[in-house]
C-alpha positions in Angstrom: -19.9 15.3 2.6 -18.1 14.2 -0.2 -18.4 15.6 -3.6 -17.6 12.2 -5.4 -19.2 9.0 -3.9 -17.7 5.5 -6.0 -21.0 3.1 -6.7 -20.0 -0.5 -6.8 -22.5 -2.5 -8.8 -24.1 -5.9 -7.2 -26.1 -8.4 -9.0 -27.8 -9.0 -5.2 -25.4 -9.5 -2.7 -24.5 -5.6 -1.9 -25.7 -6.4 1.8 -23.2 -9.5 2.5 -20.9 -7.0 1.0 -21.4 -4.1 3.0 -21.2 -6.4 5.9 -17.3 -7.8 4.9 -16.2 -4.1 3.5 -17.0 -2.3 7.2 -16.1 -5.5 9.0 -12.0 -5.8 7.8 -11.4 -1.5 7.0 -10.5 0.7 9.6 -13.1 2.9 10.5 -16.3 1.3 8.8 -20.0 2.2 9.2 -23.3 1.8 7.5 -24.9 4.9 7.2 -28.1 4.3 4.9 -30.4 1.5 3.3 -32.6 2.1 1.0 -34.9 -1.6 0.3 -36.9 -2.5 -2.6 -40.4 -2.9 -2.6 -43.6 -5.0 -3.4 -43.3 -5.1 -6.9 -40.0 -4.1 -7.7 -37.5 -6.0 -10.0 -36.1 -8.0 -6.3 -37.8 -9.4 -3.8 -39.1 -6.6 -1.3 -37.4 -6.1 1.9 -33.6 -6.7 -0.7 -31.7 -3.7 0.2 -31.4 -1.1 -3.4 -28.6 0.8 -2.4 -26.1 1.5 0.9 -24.1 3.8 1.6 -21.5 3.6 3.9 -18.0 4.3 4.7 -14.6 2.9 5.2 -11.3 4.3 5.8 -12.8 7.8 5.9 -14.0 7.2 2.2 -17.6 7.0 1.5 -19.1 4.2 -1.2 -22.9 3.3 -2.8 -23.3 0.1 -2.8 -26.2 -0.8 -5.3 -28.3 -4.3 -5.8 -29.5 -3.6 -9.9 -28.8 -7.2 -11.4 -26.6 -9.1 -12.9 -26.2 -6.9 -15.8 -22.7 -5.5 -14.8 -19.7 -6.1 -13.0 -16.7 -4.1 -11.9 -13.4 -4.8 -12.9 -9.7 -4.0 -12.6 -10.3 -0.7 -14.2 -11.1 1.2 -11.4 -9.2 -0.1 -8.2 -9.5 0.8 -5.0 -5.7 1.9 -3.2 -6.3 0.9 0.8 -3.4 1.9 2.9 -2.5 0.5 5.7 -0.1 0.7 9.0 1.9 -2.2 8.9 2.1 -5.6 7.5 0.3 -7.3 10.2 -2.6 -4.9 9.7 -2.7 -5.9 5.9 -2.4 -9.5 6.7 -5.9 -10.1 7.7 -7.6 -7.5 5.4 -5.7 -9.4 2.4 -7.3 -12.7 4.2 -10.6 -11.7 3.7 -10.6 -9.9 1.0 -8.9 -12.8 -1.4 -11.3 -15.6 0.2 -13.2 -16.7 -2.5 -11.8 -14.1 -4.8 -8.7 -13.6 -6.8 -4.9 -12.7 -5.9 -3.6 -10.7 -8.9 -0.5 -9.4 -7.0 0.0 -11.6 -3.8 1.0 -9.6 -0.9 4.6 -9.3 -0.3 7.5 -6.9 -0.8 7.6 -4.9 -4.5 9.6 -2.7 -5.7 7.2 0.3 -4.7 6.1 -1.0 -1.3 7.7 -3.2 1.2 4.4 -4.9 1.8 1.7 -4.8 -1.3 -1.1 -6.8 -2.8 -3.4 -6.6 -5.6 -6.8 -8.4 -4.9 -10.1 -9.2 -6.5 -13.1 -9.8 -3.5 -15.6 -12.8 -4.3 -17.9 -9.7 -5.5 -15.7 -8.7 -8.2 -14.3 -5.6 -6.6 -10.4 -4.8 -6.9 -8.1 -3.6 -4.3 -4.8 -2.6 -3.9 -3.3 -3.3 -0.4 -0.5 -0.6 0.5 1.8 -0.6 3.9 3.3 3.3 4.6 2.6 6.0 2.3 3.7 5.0 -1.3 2.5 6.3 -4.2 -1.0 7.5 -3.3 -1.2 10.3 -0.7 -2.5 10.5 2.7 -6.3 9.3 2.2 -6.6 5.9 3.6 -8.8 5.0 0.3 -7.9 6.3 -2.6 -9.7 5.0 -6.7 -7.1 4.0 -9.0 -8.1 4.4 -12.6 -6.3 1.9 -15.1 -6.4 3.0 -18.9 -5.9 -0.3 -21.0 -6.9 -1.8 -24.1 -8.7 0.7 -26.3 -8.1 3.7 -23.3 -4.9 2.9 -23.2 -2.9 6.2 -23.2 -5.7 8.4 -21.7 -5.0 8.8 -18.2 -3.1 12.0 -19.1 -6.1 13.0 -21.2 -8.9 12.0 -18.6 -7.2 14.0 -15.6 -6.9 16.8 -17.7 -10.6 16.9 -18.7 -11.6 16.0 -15.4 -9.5 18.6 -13.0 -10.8 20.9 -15.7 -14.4 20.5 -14.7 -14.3 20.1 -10.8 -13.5 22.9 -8.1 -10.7 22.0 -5.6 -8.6 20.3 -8.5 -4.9 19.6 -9.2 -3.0 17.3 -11.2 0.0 16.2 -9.8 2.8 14.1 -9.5 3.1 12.6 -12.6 5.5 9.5 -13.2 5.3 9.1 -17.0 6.4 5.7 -18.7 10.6 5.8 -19.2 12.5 5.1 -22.4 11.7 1.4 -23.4 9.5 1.1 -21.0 6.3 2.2 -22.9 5.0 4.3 -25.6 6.1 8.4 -25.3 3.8 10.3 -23.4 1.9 7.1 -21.2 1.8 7.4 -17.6 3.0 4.8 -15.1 1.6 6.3 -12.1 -0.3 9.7 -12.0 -2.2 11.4 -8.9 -4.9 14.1 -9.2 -7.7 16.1 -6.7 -11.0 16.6 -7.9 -13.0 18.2 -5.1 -10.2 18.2 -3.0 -10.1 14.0 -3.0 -7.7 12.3 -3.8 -7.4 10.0 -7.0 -4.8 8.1 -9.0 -4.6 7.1 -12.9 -2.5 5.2 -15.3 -1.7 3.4 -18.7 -1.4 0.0 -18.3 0.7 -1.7 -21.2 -0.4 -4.6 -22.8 -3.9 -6.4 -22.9 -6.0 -7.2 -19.8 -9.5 -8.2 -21.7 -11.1 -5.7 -19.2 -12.1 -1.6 -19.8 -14.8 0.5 -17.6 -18.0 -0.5 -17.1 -21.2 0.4 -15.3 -20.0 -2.3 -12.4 -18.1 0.5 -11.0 -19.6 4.3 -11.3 -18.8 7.5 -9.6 -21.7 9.9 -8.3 -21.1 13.5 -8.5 -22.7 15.7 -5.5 -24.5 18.9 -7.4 -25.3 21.8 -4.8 
């Protein structure tokens, strides 16, 4: 089992969600539901929280309101075979959302997108191996705003507090391309998963919030 679990935050809908997320990623299951009952904040029978997995990457999937929402703070990196297998998983996943990178060729990938599902959940579409390791599902942490320059900072603190732990490689921002000592693309372990951080210049009008949690396994 994995020691971290990400914990996407639904106002209601985590059950039409779990339904598209192990319906368009490889490998998807529902393992658990656990419902609300008689007397309970939503109506009985409204699933509280699911866990499943996709991609070999477990998730909670948690109905508590409409209190908070994720946001492009913590991404999720999905990578995929080919452009055809992207195709339809971009399809279904922008549907009622929003494209922030369409899918196409960058400079980092010959087939990439950057997408916001209808639930406010961000992915990052990735063909061939890239920048983010050999997990099929990897959480992308984006420092911006007022945690701009901390992603150096945070996996530091963070690989210094969980077993199986590494930091490493670190592509830091170049000359002219932002402030001394910012990262551009940095990938660390923490429990032997993998993870991926960076500073993000500029204003986005986003930071971390509740909408998107991890949950640490104690033994």
């Amino acid at each position: 089992m994995s020691l971290i679990t990400p914990c996407l935050w639904f106002a209601a809908d985590a059950g039409e969600a779990a339904e598209l997320y192990t319906r368009i990623f490889p490998d998807g299951a529902t393992l658990s539901t656990t419902r609300y009952g008689e007397g309970m904040p939503l109506p009985a029978g409204t699933p509280l929280l699911i866990e499943l997995t996709i991609g070999g990457q477990r998730f909670q999937l948690l109905n508590g309101g409409p209190m908070y929402r994720p946001t492009p703070s913590i991404s999720f990196f999905v990578q995929l075979a080919s452009a055809e297998a992207a195709q339809p998983v971009y399809d279904a996943l922008s549907a009622g959302g929003k494209v922030m990178m369409p899918l196409g060729a960058w400079p980092w990938s010959p087939c990439y997108a950057w997408v916001e599902d209808r639930f406010g959940v961000s992915w990052q579409l990735i063909v061939g191996e890239g920048d983010v390791g050999t997990a099929a599902i990897v959480p992308c942490f984006m420092f911006s705003g007022a945690q701009h320059g901390r992603a150096a900072e945070a996996m530091a603190l963070w690989t210094g507090l969980f077993p199986g732990a590494e930091v490493g490689p670190v592509e830091p921002y170049g000359e002219g391309e932002g402030p001394a000592g910012t990262i551009k693309h940095g990938r660390f372990r923490l429990g032997g998963q993998g993870f991926v951080a960076m500073d993000a210049q500029g204003e986005h009008g986003f930071s971390f919030t509740e909408g998107v949690s991890l949950a640490v396994r104690c033994a």
